[in-house]
C-alpha positions in Angstrom: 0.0 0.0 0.0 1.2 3.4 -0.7 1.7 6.0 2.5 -0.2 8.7 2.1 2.5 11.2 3.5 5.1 10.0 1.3 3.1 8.3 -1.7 5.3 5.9 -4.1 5.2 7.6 -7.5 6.8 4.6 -10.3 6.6 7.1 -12.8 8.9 10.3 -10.7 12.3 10.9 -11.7 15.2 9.6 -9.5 17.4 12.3 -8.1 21.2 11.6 -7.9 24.7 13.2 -6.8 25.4 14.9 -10.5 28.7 17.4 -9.0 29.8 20.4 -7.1 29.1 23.9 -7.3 32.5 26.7 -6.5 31.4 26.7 -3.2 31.9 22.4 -2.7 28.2 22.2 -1.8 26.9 18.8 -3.6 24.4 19.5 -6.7 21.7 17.1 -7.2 19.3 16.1 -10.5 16.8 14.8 -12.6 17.6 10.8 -13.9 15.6 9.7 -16.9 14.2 6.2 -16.5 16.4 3.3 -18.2 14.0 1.9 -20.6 14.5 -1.6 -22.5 15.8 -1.9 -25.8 13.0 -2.0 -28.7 13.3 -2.3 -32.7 13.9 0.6 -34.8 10.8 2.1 -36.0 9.0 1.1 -39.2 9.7 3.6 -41.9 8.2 6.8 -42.4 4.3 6.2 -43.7 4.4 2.2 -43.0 1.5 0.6 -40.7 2.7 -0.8 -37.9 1.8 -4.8 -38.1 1.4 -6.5 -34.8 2.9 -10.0 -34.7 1.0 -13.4 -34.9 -2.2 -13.4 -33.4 -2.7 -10.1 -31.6 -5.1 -7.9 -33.0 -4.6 -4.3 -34.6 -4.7 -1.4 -32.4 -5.1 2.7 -33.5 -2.2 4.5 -32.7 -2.5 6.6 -29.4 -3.4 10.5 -30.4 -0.6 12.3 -29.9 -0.7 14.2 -26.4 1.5 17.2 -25.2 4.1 16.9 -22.7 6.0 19.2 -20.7 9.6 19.3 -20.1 10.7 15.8 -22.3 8.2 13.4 -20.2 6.8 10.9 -22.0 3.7 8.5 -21.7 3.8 5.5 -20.4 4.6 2.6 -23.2 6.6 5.2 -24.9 10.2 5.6 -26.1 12.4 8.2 -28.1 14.3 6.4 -30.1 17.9 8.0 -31.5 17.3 10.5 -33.9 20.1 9.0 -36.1 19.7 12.1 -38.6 15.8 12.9 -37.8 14.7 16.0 -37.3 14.0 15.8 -33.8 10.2 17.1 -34.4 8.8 13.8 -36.1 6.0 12.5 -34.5 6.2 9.5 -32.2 5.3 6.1 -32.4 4.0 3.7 -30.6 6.3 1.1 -29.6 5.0 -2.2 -27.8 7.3 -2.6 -24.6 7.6 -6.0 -22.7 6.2 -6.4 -18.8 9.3 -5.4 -17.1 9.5 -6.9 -13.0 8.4 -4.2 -10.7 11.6 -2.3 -9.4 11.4 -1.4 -5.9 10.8 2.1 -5.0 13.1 4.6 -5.4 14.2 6.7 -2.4 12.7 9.5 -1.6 15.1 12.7 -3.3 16.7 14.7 -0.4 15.8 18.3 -0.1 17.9 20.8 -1.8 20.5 22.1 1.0 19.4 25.8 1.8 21.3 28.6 0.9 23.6 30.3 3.3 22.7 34.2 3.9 24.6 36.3 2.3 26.1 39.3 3.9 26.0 42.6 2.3 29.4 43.7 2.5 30.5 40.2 1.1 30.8 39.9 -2.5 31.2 36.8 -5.0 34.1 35.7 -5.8 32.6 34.5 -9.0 31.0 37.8 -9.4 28.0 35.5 -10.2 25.4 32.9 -8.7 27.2 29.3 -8.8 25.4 27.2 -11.3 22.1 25.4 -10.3 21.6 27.3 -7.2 18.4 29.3 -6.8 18.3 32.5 -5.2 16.0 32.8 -2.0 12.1 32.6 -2.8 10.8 35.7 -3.9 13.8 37.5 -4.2 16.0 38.7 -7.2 20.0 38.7 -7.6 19.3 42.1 -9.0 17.4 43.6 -5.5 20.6 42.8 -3.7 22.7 45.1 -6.0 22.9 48.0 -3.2 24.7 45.8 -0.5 26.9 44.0 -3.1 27.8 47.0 -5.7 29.2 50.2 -4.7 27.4 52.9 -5.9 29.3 56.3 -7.0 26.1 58.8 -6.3 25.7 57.2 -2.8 29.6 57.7 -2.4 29.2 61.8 -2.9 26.1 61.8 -1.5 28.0 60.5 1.9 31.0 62.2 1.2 28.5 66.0 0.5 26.6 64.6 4.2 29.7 64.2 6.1 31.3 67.7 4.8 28.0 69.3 5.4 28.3 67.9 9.4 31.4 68.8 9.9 30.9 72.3 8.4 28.5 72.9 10.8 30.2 71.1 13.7 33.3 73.4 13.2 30.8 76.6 13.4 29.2 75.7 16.2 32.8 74.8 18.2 33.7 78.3 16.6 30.6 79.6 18.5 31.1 77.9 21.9 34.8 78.9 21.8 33.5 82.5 21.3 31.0 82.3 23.6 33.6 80.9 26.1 36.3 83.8 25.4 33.9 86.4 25.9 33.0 84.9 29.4 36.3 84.5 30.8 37.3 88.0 29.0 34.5 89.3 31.5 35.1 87.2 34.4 38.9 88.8 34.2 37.5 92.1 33.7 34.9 92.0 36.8 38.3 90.2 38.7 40.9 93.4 37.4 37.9 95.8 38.5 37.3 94.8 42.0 40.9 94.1 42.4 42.0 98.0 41.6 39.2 99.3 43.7 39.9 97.3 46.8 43.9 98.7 46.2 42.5 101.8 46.2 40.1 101.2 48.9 42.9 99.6 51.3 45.7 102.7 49.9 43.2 105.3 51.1 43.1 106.8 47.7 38.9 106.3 47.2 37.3 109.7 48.3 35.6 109.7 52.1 37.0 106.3 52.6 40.6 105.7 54.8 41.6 102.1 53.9 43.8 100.7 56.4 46.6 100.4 54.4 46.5 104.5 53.7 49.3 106.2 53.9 49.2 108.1 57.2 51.8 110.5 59.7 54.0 109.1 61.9 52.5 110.1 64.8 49.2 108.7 63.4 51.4 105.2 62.3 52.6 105.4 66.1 49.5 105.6 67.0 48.2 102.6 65.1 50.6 100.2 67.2 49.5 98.2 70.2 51.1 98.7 73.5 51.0 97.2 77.0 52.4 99.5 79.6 52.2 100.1 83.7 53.5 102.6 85.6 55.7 102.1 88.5 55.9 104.4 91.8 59.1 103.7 93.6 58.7 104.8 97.3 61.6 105.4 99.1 60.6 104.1 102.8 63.6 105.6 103.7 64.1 109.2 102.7 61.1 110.0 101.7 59.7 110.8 97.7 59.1 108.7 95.2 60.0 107.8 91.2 57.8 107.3 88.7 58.3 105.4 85.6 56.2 103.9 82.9 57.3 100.2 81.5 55.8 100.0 77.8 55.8 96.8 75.6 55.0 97.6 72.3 53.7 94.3 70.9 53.3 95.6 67.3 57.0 96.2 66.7 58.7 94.3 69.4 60.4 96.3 71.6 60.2 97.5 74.9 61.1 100.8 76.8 61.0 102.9 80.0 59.8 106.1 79.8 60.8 108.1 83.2 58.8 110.7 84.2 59.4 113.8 86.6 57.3 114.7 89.7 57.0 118.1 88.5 54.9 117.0 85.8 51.5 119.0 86.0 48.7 116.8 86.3 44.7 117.6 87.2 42.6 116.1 90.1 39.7 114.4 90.0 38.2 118.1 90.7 39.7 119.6 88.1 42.4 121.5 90.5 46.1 121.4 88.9 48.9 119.7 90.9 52.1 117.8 90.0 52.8 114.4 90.4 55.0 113.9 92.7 52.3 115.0 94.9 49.8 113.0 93.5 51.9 110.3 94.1 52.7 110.7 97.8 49.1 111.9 98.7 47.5 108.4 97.7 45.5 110.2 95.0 43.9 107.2 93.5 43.3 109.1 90.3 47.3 109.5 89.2 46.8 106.8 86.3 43.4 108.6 85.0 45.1 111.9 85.5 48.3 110.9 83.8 45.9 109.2 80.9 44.7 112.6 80.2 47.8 114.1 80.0 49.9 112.0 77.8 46.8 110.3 75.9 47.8 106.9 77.0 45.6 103.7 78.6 47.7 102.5 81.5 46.9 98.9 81.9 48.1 99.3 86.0 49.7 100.9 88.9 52.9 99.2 90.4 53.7 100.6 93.7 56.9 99.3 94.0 58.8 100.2 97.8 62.4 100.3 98.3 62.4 96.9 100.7 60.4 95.3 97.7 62.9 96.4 95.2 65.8 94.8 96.9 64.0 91.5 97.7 63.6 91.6 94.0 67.4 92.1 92.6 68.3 89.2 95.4 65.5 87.1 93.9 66.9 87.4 90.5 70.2 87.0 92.0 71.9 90.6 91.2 72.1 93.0 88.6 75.1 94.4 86.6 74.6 98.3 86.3 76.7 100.6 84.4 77.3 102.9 86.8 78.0 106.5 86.4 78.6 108.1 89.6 80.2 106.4 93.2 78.0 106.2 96.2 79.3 106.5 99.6 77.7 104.3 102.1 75.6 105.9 104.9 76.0 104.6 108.0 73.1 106.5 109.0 70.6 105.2 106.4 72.5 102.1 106.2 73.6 101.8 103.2 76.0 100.1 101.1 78.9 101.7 99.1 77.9 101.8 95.2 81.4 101.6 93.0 81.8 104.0 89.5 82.1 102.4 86.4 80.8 99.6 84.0 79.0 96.5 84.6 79.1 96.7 88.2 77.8 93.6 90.5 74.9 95.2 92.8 73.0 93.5 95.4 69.7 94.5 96.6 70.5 97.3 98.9 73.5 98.6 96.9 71.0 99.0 93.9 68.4 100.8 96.1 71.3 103.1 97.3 71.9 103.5 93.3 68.5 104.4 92.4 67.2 106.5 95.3 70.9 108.8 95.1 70.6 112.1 94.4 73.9 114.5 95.2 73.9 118.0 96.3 72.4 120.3 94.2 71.5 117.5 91.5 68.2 117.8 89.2 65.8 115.6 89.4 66.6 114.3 85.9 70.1 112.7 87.0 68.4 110.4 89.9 65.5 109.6 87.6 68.1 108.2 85.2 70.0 106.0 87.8 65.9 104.5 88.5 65.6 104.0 84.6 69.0 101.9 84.5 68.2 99.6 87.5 65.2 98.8 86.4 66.6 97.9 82.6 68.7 95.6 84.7 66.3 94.1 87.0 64.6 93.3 83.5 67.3 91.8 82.2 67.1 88.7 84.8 63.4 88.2 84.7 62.6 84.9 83.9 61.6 84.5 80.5 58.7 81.7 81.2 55.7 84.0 82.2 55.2 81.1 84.8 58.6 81.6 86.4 58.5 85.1 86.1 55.3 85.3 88.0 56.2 82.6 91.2 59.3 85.6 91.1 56.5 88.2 91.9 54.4 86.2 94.6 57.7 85.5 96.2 58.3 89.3 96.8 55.3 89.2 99.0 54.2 92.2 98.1 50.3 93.1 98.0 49.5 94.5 94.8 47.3 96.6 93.3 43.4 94.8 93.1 44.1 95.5 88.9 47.3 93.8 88.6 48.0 90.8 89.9 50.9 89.0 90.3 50.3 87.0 86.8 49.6 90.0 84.9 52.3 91.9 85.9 54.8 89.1 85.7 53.2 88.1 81.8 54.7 91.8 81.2 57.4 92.0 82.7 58.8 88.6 80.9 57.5 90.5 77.9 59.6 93.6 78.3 62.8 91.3 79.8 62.5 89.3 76.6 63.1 93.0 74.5 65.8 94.2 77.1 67.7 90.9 76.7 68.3 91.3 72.7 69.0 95.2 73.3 65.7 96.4 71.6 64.9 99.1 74.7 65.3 102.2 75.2 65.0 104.4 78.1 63.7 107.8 77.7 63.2 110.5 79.5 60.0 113.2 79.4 60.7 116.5 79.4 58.8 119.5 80.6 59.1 123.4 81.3 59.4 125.0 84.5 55.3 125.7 84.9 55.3 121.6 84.2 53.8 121.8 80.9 55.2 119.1 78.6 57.9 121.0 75.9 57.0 120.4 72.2 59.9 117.7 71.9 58.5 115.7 74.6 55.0 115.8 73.0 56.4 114.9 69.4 59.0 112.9 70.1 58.1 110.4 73.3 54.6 111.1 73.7 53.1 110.4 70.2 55.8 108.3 68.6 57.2 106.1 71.7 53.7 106.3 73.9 51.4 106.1 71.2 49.5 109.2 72.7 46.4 110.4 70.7 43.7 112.6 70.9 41.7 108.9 70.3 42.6 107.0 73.2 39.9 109.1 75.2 37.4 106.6 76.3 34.2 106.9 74.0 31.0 109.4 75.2 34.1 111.0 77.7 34.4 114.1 78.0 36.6 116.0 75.7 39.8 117.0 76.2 40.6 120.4 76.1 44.2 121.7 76.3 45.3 125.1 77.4 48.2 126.6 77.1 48.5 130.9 77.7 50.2 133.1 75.6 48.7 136.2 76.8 51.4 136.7 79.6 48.5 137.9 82.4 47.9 135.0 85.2 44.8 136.3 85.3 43.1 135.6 81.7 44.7 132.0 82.3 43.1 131.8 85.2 39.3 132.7 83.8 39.9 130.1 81.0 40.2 127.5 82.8 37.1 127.9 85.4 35.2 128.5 82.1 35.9 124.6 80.6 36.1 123.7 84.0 32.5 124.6 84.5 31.8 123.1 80.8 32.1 120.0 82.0 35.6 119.7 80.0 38.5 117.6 80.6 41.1 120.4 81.3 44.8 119.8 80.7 47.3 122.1 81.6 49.6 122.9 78.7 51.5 125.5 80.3 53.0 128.7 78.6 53.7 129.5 75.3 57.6 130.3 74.5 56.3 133.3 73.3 53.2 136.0 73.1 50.5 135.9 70.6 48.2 138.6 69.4 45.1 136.4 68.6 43.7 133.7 70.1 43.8 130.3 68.2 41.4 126.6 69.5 42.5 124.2 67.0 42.0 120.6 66.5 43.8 117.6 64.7 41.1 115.2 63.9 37.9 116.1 61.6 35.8 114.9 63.9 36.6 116.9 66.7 35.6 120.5 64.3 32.1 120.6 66.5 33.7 120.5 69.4 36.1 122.9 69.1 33.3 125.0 67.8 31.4 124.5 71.3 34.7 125.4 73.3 35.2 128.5 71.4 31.4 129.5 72.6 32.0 128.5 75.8 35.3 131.1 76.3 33.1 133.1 74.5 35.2 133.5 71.2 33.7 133.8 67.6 33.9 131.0 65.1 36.5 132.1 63.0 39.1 131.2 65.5 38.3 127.8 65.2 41.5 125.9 62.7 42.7 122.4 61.8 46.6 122.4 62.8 48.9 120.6 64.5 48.2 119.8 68.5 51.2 121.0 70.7 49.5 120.1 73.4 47.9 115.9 73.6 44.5 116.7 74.0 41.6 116.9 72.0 41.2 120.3 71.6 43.8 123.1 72.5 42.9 126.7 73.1 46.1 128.7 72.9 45.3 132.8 74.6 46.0 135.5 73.0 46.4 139.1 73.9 42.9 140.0 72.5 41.3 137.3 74.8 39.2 139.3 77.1 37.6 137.0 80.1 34.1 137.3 80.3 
């Protein structure tokens, strides 16, 4: 029986192995059917006779058939010279034995896909093999040819793209330049105005970098400073001194200062200082702030006994000497030799500071104060530690402001300057009436003291210096109760080296204009006396009298 997924056809052609295409792949084909050997045809026009005993049959009409195939009982015989388009007869074949079936034909290997990019080799299809269903060799002709318009077409896109990219990096570089040109610009800009801010040079504003006087630079520097009474328990009278640390430039110094020095009370009454001194007067420091224009951090009260328990403490001072001292039996004093570096021990350098000869000014005994003290400096400890254990073993009770680790903090401070040599000891200077002299006021008081009209405490009251150049006791006199009563700050600025005709209130600082204008009304004095010049006197204002002051 025949399947009826795979039926047996007698009459299909065999398929068989019939070569190789370029590629190696096996190529398969169409075998025609062997058929049997028969006799030659009868000749052209003859009836066929059919042997012995088998009857006549028509001749089969002639049929068409595709491809060569012909009908069953059929056979081409050789042309031998016929044209091959003479009609066919029917030639009896013999009952062959049935052949068994033939194989079924194996399917045709499929194609491999082709790439695009991959061309032939051939440049053509191998024989026999089909191209894919429904597909042409000549649709494939844009992967496997190279076209020439394609080619510029790409070649005209990719210029076009890269015509533009270069314009627009040309842009964002542009752009980019033209930001950073203004980013410098806006930089350069507030760069020169905050030189010109911090040089001063801007209009109504003072940078601090501005270019200023030196007693206004002197000014600007920060100082630590105290001032020392030395008592003498044993005579009688007292030394003053100021010890100054100026932290801004490093150095330290001792600025002596006379008891003839004209201070004011707490009342507004004039004295000096040495009385101040010995009467107790708690207001010295605020009376000697007003004078010089200084903030004294503290009061030192420093008694012979103390002084000597000091030098032993430190264990002694070398002192160039410049006068002998005899010893007093009397006082009990120690000889003192004449000459450089000379050993002293505590009582032979209180004999040295507290000697003053016959007929000696005040200014020579000062001096001898000012160069045991630089030596006393000298041997401070430099820990702050050490140097105050050195003040607590004085046992001396000190003042409730300054106790024994302030004051020794400062004086390491100032030993640390007097041990590399940058100190100086200076002396202040003032005329007969006690007025400071116009060298003392330029040349310790602004530029080694710092004094300033400034360092009056904000919302005090003003400071008004007078100094007379009228000559009459009396006009001087009636100035001074009149800013007295004004609720001024009065300091005493003495007299004038010589008369004046008119009377002058000047100021140094702009800001002090309305004030001077105030103490011109109060004395009674028009406007048009009121100037900007230089302060001989350290105070805020100074009224100088002239002849044409009348007192009201």
């Amino acid at each position: 029986m025949n399947d009826p997924q795979d039926p047996y056809d007698p009459y299909a052609a065999q398929q068989q192995l019939i070569g190789y295409d370029p590629y190696g792949r096996p190529l398969y084909g169409q075998v025609p059917a062997q058929q049997p050997l028969q006799s030659a045809p009868p000749p052209y026009g003859q009836q066929y006779e059919p042997p012995y005993g088998q009857p006549y049959a028509q001749e089969p009409q002639a049929q068409q058939y595709d491809h060569g195939q012909q009908p069953h009982g059929y056979a081409q015989a050789p042309s031998h010279g016929y044209d091959a388009q003479q009609p066919q007869q029917w030639i009896p074949q013999q009952a062959a034995a049935p052949q068994a079936p033939a194989p079924p034909a194996a399917p045709a290997p499929v194609p491999e896909p082709r790439r695009a990019d991959a061309a032939d080799p051939a440049g053509a299809a191998p024989a026999g093999a089909d191209p894919a269903p429904g597909y042409r060799t000549e649709q494939f002709a844009f992967l496997d040819q190279q076209d020439e318009d394609s080619e510029d077409v790409i070649d005209w896109l990719a210029f076009t793209e890269s015509r533009t990219e270069r314009r627009e990096e040309a842009r964002r570089r542009g752009r980019n330049r033209v930001v950073a040109l203004g980013v410098v610009l806006a930089l350069l800009a507030v760069g020169g105005l905050g030189w010109l801010w911090y040089s001063g040079a801007l209009p109504f504003l003072d940078g601090p970098g501005r270019k200023k006087g030196p007693a206004a630079a002197a000014a600007a520097q920060k100082r630590d400073m105290i001032v020392v009474h030395l008592h003498n328990t044993k005579r009688g009278g007292s030394s003053t001194a100021l010890l100054v640390d100026n932290v801004t430039t490093r150095q330290g110094a001792t600025v002596l200062l006379p008891n003839a020095l004209a201070v004011t009370k707490e009342d507004g009454t004039a004295t000096t200082l040495g009385k101040s001194v010995e009467g107790g007067s708690i207001g010295t420091r605020e009376a000697l702030d007003t004078v010089l224009g200084t903030r004294i951090g503290g009061t030192w009260r420093l008694d012979t006994p103390f002084l000597e328990r000091l030098v032993e403490l430190v264990g002694g001072i070398e002192v160039d000497t410049d006068t002998a001292v005899p010893a007093d039996d009397q006082a009990k004093t120690p000889a003192v030799g004449q000459g450089p570096k000379q050993s002293l021990t505590g009582a032979m350098a209180v004999a040295y500071a507290t000697y003053r000869a016959q007929g000696e000014p005040e200014a020579r005994q000062l001096e001898r104060t000012g160069r045991v003290l630089y030596a006393v400096l000298r041997k401070i400890p430099s820990d702050p530690k050490a140097a105050a254990t050195t003040v607590e073993s004085m046992g001396q009770i000190l003042d409730p402001g300054l106790d024994a680790q302030n004051l020794g903090g400062l004086l390491s401070r100032i030993g640390e300057h007097a041990k590399v040599a940058a100190y100086r000891t200076e002396m202040l200077s003032v005329k007969p009436d006690g007025g400071l002299t116009d060298d003392a006021s330029k040349k310790v008081v602004k530029d080694l003291l710092g004094g300033t009209v400034t360092a009056a405490q904000p919302g005090a009251a003003p400071r008004v210096g007078l100094k007379d150049a009228t000559g009459d006791e009396k006009a001087q006199v009636a100035a001074k109760a009149a800013l007295l009563n004004g609720g001024y700050s009065f300091v005493d600025g003495g007299k004038a080296d010589r008369a004046a005709a008119t009377t002058q209130v000047t100021y140094q600082d702009e800001g002090q204009r309305g004030r001077a204008v105030e103490v011109a009304k109060t004395l009674g004095l028009p406007e048009t006396v009121v100037k900007k010049a230089e302060s001989v006197v350290n105070a805020d204002v100074v009224v100088t009298l002239g002849k044409d002051y009348k007192p009201s």
